[in-house]
C-alpha positions in Angstrom: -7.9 -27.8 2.0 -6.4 -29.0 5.4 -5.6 -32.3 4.2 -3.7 -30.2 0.9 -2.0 -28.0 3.6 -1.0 -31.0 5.9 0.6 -32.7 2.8 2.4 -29.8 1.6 4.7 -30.1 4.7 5.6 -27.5 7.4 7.0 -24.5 4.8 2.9 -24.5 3.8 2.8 -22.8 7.2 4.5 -19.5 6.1 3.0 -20.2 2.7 -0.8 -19.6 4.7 0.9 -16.8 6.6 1.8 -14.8 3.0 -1.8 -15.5 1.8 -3.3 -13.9 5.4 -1.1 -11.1 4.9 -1.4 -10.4 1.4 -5.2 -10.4 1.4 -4.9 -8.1 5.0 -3.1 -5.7 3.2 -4.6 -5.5 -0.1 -8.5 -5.1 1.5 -6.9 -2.1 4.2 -5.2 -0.5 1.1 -8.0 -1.1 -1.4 -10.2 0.9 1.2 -7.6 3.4 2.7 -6.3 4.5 -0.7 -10.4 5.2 -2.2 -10.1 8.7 -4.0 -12.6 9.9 -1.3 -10.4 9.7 1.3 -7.3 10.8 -0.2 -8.6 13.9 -2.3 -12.2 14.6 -2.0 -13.4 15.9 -5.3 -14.9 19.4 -2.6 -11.4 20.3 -2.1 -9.6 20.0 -5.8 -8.3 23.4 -6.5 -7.9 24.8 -10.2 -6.7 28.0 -11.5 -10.3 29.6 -11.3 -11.6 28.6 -8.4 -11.5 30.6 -4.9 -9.4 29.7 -2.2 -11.5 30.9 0.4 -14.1 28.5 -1.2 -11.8 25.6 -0.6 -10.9 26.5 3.0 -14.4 26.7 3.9 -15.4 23.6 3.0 -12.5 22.5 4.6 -13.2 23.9 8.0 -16.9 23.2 7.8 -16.0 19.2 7.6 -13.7 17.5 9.7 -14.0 14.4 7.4 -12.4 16.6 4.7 -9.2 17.6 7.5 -8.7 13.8 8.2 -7.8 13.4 4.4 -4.2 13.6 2.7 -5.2 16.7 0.7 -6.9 18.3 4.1 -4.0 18.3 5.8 -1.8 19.7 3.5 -4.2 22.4 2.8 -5.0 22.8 6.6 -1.2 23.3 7.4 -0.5 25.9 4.3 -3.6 27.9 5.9 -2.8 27.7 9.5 0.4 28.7 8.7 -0.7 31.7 6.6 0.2 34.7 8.7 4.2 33.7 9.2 4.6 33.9 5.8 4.6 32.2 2.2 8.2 30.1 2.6 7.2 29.0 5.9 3.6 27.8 5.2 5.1 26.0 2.0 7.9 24.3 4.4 4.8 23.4 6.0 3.0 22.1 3.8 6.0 19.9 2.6 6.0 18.4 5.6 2.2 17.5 6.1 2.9 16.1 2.0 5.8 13.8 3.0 3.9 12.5 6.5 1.1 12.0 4.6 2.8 10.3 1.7 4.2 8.1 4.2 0.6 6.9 5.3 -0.3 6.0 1.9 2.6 3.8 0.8 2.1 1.9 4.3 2.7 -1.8 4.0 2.8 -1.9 0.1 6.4 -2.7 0.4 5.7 -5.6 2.5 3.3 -6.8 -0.6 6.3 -6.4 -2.4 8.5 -8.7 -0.5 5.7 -11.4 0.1 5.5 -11.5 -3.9 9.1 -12.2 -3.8 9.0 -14.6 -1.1 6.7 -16.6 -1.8 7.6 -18.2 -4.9 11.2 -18.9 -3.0 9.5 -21.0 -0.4 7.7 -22.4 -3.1 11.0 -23.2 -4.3 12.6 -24.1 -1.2 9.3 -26.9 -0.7 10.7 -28.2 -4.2 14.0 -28.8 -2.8 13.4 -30.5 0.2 10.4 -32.6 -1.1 12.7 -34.4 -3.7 15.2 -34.8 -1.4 12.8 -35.9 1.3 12.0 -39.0 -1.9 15.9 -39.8 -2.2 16.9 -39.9 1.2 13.4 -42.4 1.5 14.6 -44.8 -0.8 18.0 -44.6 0.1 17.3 -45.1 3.8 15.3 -47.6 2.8 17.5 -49.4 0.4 14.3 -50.4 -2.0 13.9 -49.2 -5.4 10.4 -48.9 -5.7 9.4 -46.1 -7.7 6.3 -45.4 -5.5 8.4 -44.7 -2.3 8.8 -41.5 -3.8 5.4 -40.3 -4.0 4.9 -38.3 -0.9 8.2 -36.3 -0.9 7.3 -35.8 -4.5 3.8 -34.5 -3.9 4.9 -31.8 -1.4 7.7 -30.7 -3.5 4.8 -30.3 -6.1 2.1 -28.8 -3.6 4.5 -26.3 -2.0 5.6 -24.8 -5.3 1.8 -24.8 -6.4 1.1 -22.5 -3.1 3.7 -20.2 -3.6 2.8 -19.5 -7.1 -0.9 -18.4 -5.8 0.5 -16.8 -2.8 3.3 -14.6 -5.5 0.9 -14.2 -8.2 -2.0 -11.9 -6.5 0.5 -10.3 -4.5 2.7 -8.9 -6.9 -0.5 -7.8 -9.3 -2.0 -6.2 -5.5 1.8 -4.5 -5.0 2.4 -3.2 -8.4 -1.4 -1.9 -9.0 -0.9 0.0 -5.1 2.6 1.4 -6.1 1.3 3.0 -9.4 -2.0 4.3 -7.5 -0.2 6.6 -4.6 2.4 7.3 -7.1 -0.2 9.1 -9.4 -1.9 10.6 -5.7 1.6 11.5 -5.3 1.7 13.7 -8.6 -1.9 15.3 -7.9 -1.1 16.1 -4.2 2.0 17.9 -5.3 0.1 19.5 -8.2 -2.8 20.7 -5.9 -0.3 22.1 -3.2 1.5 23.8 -5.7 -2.0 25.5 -6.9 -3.1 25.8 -3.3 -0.2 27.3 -1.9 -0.1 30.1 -4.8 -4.0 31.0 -4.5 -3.0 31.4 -0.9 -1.0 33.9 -1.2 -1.8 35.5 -4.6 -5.2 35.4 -5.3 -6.9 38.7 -5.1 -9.9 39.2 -2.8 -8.8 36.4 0.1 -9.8 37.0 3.7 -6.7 36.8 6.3 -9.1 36.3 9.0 -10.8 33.0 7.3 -6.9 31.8 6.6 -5.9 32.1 10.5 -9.4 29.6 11.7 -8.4 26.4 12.9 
């Protein structure tokens, strides 16, 4: 692999650097983004189901207030006694700061999938002109002096293709993931935020516990 790397020239050196990153990002993600720790299947509100239920479990876990869906629901609840628009205001808040945390560095997949191939491309370049200026310089016309720059134009477009490939399938399976967290969050505040405030039978003084 060295000896591949070494060959390639000095753009395989950002090449490697895309590959770290890439896989980094994709293994932090792959865990940060589980369903778990996002919207814990304890916490997922529907029409029938008790809102003092939900902020129990809530309360009686601080696992469950460290996730995206905690926090909204934390903030709605704290902010229960000044009122419905300002405990939704609130809650839009926690939703867009948490939203925030989940599409961390999923971008940057984004632009490593497109950069990749271009240094790729860029390797391409300079290796065949790397085999011109050789036998040019050289004045020969031996077919073979063109071998090395031909080989790294070869292995540097090679390396970004692998680098572009995974990254783009890691970036666009990512985006589509927090976007459809994004729907359910917005869907569950929406639920959360109504039961709240309109749900017979609720206690004010379980809503005001930190």
């Amino acid at each position: 692999m060295w000896e591949l790397i070494k060959a390639g020239g000095w753009l395989m050196l950002p090449l490697v650097l895309c590959s770290i990153f890439t896989v980094a990002i994709s293994i932090e993600r792959f865990i940060r983004l589980k369903r778990g720790l996002v919207m814990p299947n304890v916490l997922l509100m529907h029409k029938d189901r008790n809102v003092e239920t939900v902020i129990n479990e809530l309360q009686s876990n601080k696992i469950y207030q460290n996730t995206a869906l905690g926090t909204i629901f934390n903030e709605g609840a704290e902010a229960y006694a000044q009122g419905e628009t300002y405990a939704r205001a609130q809650m839009e808040v926690a939703a867009s700061r948490e939203i925030g945390y989940l599409e961390k560095n999923i971008n940057f997949l984004g632009t490593l999938s497109a950069v990749s191939p271009l240094l790729g491309l860029l390797g391409t370049v300079v290796g065949i002109i790397e085999s011109f200026l050789t036998i040019d310089l050289a004045s020969g016309t031996d077919p073979a002096m063109m071998i090395p720059g031909l080989s790294k134009a070869l292995i540097t477009t090679a390396a970004g293709m692998a680098v572009a490939i995974p990254a783009l399938f890691s970036y666009r399976y990512f985006q589509r993931l927090v976007q459809d967290y994004v729907v359910e969050l917005e869907q569950q505040a929406t639920l959360f935020h109504s039961a709240l405030f309109y749900q017979a039978g609720h206690q004010t003084k379980n809503l005001n516990a930190s």
